[in-house]
C-alpha positions in Angstrom: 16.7 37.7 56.0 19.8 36.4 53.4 23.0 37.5 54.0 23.1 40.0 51.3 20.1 41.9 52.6 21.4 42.4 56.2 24.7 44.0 54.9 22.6 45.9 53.1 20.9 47.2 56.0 23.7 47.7 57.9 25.2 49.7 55.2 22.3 51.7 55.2 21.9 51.8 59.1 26.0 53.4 58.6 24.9 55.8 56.2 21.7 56.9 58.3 24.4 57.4 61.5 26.7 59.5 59.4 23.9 61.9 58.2 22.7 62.6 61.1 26.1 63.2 62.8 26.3 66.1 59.8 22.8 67.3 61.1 22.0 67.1 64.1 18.8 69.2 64.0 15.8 67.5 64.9 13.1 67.0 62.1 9.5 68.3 62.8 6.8 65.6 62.8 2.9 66.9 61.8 1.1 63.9 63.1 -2.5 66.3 63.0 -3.3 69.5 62.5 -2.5 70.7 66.1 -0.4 67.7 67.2 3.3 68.4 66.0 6.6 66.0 67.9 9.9 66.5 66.8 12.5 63.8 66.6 16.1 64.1 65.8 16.9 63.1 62.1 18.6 59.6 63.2 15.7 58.2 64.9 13.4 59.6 61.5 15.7 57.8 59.2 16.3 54.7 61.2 12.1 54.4 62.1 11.6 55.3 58.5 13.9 52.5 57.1 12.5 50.1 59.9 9.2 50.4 58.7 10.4 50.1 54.9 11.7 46.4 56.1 8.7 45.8 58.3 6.4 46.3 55.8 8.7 44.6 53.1 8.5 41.4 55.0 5.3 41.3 55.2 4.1 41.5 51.3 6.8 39.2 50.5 5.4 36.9 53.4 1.8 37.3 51.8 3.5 36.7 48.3 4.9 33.2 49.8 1.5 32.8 51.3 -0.2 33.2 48.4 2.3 30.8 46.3 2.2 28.2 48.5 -1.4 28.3 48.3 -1.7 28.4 44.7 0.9 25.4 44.6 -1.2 23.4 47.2 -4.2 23.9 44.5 -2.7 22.9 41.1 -0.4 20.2 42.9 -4.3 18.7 43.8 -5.5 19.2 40.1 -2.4 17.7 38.8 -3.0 14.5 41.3 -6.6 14.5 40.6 -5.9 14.8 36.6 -3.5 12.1 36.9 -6.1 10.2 38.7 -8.1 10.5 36.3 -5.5 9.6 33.1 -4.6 6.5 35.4 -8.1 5.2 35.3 -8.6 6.8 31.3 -5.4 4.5 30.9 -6.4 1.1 32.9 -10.3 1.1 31.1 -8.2 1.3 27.7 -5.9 -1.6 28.2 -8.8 -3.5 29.4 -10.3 -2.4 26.4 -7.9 -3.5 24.2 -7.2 -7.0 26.2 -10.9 -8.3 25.9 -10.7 -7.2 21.7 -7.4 -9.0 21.6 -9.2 -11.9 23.1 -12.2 -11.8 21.0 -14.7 -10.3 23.5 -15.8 -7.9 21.5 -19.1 -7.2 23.4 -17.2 -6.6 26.7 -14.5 -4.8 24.5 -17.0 -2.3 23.2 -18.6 -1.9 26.7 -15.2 -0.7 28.1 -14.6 1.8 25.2 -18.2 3.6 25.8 -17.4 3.6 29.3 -13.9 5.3 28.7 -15.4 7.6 26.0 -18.6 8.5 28.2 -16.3 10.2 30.4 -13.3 11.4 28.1 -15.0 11.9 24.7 -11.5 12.5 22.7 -9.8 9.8 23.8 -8.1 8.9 19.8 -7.2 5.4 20.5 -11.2 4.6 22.4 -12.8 6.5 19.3 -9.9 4.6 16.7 -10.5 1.1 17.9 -14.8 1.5 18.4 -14.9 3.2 15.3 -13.3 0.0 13.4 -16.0 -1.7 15.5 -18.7 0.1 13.5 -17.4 -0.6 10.7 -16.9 -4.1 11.1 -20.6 -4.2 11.6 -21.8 -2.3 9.0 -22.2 1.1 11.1 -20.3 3.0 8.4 -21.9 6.2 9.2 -20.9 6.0 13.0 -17.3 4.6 12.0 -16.7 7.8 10.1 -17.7 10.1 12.5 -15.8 8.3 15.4 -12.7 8.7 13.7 -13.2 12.1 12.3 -13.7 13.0 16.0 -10.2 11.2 16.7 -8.9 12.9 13.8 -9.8 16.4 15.5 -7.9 15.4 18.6 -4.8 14.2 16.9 -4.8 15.5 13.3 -1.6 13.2 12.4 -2.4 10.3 13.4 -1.5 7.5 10.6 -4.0 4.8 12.1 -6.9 6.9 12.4 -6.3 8.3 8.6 -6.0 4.7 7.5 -9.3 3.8 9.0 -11.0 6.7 8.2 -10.1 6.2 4.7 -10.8 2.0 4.6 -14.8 3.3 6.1 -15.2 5.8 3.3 -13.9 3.1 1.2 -16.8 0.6 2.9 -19.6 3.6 1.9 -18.5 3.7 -1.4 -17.5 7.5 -0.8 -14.1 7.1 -2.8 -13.7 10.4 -3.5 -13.4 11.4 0.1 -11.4 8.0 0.6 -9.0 9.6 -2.2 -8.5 12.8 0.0 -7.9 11.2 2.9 -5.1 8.6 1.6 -4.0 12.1 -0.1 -4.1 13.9 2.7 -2.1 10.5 4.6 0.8 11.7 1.5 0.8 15.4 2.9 2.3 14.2 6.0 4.4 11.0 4.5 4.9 11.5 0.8 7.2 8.4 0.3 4.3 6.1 2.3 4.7 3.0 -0.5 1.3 1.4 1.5 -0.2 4.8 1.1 0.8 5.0 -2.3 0.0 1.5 -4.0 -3.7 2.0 -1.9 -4.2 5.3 -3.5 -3.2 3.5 -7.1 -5.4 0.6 -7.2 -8.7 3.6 -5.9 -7.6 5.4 -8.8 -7.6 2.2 -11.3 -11.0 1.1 -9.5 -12.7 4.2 -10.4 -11.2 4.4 -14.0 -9.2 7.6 -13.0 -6.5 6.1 -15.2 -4.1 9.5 -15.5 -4.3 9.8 -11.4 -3.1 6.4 -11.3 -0.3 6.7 -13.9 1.0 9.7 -11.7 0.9 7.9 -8.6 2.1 4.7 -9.8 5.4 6.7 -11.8 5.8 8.0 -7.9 5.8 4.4 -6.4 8.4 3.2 -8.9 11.5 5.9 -7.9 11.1 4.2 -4.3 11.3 0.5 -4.7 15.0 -1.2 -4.3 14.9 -5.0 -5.2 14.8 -6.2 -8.3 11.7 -8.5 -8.5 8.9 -6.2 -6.6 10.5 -3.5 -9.2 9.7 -6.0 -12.1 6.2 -5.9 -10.6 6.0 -2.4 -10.3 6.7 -1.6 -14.1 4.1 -4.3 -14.9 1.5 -2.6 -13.2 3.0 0.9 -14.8 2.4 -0.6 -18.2 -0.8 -1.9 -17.0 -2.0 1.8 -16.4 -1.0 2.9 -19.7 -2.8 0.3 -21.7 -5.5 0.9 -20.0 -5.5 4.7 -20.6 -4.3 3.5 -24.5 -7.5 1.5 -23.9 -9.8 4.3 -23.1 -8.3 6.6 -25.7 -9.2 4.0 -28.2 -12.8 3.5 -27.4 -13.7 7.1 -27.1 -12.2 7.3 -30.4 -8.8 9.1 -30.0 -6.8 6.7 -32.0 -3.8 8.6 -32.5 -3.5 9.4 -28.4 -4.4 5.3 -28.1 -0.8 4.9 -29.8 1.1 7.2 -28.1 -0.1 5.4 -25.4 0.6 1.5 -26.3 3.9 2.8 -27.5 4.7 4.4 -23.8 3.8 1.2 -22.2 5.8 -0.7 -24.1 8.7 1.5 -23.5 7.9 1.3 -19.9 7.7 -2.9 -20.5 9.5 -4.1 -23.5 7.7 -8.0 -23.0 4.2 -6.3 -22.6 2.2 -8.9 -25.1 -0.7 -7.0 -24.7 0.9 -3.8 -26.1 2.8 -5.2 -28.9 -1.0 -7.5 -29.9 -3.2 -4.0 -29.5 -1.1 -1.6 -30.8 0.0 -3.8 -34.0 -4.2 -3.8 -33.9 -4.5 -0.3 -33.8 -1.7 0.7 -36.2 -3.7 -1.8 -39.2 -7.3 -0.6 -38.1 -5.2 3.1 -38.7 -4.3 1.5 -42.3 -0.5 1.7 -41.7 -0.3 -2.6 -42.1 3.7 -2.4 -42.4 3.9 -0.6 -38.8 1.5 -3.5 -37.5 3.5 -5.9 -39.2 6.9 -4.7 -37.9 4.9 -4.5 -34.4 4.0 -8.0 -34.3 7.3 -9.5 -34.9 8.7 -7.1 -32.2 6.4 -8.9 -30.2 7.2 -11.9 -31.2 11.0 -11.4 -30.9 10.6 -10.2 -27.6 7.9 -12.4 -25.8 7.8 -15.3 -28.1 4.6 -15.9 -27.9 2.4 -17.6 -30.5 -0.3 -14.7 -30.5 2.1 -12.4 -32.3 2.7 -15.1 -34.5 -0.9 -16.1 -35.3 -1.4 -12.5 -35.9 1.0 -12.2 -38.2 -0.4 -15.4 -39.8 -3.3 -14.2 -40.5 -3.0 -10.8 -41.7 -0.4 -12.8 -44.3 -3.4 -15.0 -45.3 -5.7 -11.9 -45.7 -3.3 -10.2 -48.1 -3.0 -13.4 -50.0 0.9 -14.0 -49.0 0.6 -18.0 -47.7 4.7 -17.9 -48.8 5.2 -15.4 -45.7 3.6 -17.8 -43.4 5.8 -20.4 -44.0 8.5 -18.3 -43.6 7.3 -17.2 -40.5 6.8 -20.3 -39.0 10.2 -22.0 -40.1 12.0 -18.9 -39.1 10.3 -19.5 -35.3 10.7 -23.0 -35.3 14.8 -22.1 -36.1 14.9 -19.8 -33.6 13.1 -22.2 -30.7 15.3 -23.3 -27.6 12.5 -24.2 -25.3 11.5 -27.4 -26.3 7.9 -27.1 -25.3 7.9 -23.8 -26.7 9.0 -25.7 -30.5 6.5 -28.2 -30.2 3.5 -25.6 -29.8 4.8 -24.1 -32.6 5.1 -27.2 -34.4 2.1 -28.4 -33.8 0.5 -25.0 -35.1 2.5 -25.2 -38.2 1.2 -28.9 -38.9 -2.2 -27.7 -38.0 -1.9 -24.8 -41.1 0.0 -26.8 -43.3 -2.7 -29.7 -42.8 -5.6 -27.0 -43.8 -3.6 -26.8 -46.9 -3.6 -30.4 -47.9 0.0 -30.5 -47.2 0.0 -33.7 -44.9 3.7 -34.6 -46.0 5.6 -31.4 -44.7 3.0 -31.1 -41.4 4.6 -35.2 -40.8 8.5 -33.7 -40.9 7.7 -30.9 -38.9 6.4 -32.8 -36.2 8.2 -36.0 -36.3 11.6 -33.9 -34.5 9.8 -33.1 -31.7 11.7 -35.0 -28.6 8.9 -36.7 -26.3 6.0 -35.2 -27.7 3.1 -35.1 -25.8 0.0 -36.4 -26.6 -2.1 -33.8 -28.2 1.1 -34.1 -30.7 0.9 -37.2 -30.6 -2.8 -37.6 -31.8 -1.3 -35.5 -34.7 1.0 -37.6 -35.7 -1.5 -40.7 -35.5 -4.0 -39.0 -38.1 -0.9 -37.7 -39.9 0.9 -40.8 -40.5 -2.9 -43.3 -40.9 -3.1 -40.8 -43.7 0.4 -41.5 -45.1 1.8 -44.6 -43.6 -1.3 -46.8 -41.9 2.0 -49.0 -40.2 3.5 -46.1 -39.0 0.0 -44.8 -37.5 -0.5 -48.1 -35.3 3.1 -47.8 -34.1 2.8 -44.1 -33.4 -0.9 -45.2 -31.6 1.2 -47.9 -29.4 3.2 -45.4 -28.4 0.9 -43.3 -27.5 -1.2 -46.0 -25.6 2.1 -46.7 -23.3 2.5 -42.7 -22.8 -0.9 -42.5 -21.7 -1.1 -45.5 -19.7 2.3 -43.7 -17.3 -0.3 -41.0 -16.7 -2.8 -43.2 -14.9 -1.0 -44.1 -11.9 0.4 -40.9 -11.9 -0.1 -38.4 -9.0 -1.3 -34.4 -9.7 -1.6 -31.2 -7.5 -4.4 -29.4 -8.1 -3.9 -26.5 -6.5 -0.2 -25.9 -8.9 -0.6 -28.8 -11.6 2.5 -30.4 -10.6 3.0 -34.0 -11.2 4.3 -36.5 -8.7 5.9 -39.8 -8.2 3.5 -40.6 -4.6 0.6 -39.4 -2.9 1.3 -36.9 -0.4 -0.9 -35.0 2.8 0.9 -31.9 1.6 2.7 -30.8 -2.5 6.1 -31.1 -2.1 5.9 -27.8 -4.3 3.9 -25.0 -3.3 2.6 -27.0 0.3 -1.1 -27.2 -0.6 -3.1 -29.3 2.2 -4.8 -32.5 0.6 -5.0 -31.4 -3.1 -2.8 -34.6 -4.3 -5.2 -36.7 -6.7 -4.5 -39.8 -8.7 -4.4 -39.2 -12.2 -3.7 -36.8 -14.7 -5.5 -33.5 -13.8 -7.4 -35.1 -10.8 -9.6 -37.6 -13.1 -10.4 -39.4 -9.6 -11.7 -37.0 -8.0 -10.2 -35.6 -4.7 -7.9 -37.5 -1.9 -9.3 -39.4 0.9 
């Protein structure tokens, strides 16, 4: 009995004493019908409260009783449950030992075992439903991991698997609502995201994939993988400007090109279609002006060539020239200048003109030797002297290039032979000659 409780009852025990000094009558007792005893009012109150306590202690001793008995029987479940997570727990890393060592047979033995006995155990169904899949069990891999799935709704592995076996049965749709259901819980997931872009440009759901790609691009920092980004962006739109066109929406096709080219001003493909687009619409200045934006901006010969030949169509050969001498001014990459040269000569030589192709080419510092076989049937035509000088020349150029060494794998051109390119690392692709014309290294 605490402390507080005894006082208590000694307080009482006072209280009883004083009462019955105030009355001291003695209190009638029926015990039956004909048996009556009378006691004095002390010894009433005092037995009364004695059996109060009497029988007080003894339901609180059956309550303790009864706890410690309870307690004694979910302390053994607990035990027995952790027993049982213990060996759940040692089966799994087993499990996932023999997969990390390649024994898959032995790895898949183990996680049957583990699930025979605990059938929603996430990481047993996660790991033997990739399993499945691996060997062509699609069926079975999705329903192991949509069982995982209902025993741990969140979890980012089992959604990512779920969605690569829906992905392996060709069910892209339900792949889509998975990777979109992956976003629900992680909206700025940039794995999630870019997988969920390149479904949506698989299945040709072009306007899905603009919206998830104009997502991606708010959460990429450096300055290169954002470079790549917007190409893909720009990608996605020609390809929806691409789909207008053939299903005959030409004004829509436009809009389109003309987005992606705001969203890539050095898209060639945009500025070549859309100059395409706006002459097949019979607006031939807009294509015009398109062109030489496309030129100005990416420099590359297929704006000009475009150009070219729309001029030749209208009947305008003066605006060709002034094309291509207005590049040619412009150039600062010399390989750049002798491409266009050598397109220049090649026009100006389909117009008789063999003079004027001869000064545009002859500038050209170290010409290669496609220019140089220009210049050979240029000059023999104008200056047979000149031709064999310009043929001895090109003879020497060619003969360097023999004992020359060439990576395959990147095109780059060495000094030595080497196990390994000096410039992207490529194992035994170093061939002797230009372009590998002996055949792989020994």
């Amino acid at each position: 009995m605490s402390l507080k409780s005894l006082i208590l009852f000694v307080l009482l025990v006072l209280l009883a004493i004083y009462f019955a000094f105030l009355n001291p009558e003695s209190v009638p007792i029926r015990l039956t019908r004909s048996l009556t005893v009378e006691a004095p009012i002390v010894v009433f109150l005092l037995t009364a409260m004695l059996a109060g306590v009497l029988l007080t202690a003894l339901f609180q001793s059956f309550l303790e009783v009864q706890s410690a008995w309870n307690r004694f029987w979910e302390n053994l479940r607990v035990k027995r449950q952790e027993a049982r997570h213990k060996k759940w727990d040692k089966l799994f890393r087993k499990a996932e030992n023999a997969l990390a060592s390649g024994r898959t047979a032995k790895g898949r033995a183990l996680l049957e075992k583990l699930l025979a006995d605990h059938p929603y155990h996430t990481g047993a169904l996660y790991h033997l439903g990739n399993l499945m899949r691996q060997e062509g069990r699609v069926e079975r891999a999705i329903e192991l991991h949509q069982a995982a799935l209902t025993a741990e709704p969140e979890d980012y592995k089992v959604l990512h698997s779920l969605a690569e076996d829906y992905a392996a049965a060709g069910a892209f749709d339900q792949q889509a609502g998975i990777l979109n259901r992956r976003l629900e819980l992680d909206p700025h997931s940039l794995p999630t995201l870019r997988k969920l872009r390149d479904l949506y440009r698989h299945t040709q759901k072009l306007e899905q994939a603009y919206q998830t790609q104009k997502a991606i691009l708010p959460l990429i920092h450096g300055q290169e993988e954002l470079q790549r980004e917007q190409e893909q962006f720009a990608q996605i739109i020609y390809a929806l400007g691409l789909d207008h066109f053939q299903n005959g929406r030409l004004d829509k096709a436009i809009a389109e090109f003309k987005r992606a080219l705001r969203e890539d001003e050095r898209s060639l493909p945009a500025y070549v279609t859309l100059g395409d687009l706006y002459l097949q619409a019979g607006n031939p200045r807009q294509a015009v002006k398109t062109w030489k934006n496309g030129f100005e901006m990416t420099r590359s010969p297929v704006c000009l060539l475009r150009l070219a030949a729309h001029h030749e169509k209208e009947g305008h050969p003066e605006e060709i020239h002034k094309l291509f001498r207005k590049a040619l001014a412009q150039s600062e990459n010399p390989r750049e200048g002798e491409l266009l040269a050598l397109l220049y000569a090649q026009r100006l030589l389909k117009e008789g003109k063999s003079q004027e192709a001869w000064e545009v080419l002859e500038p050209v510092p170290e010409p290669a030797l496609l220019t140089r076989v220009f210049q050979i049937r240029i000059s023999n035509e104008l200056n047979p002297d000149q031709a064999r000088q310009t043929l001895l020349e090109a003879f020497k150029q060619a003969s360097g290039k023999i004992q020359s060494y060439t990576c395959t794998a990147c095109g780059k051109t060495l000094e030595s032979w080497s196990a390994f390119c000096p410039g992207c690392q490529a194992w035994n692709r170093v061939v002797c000659g230009p372009g590998g014309m002996a055949g792989p290294s020994t």
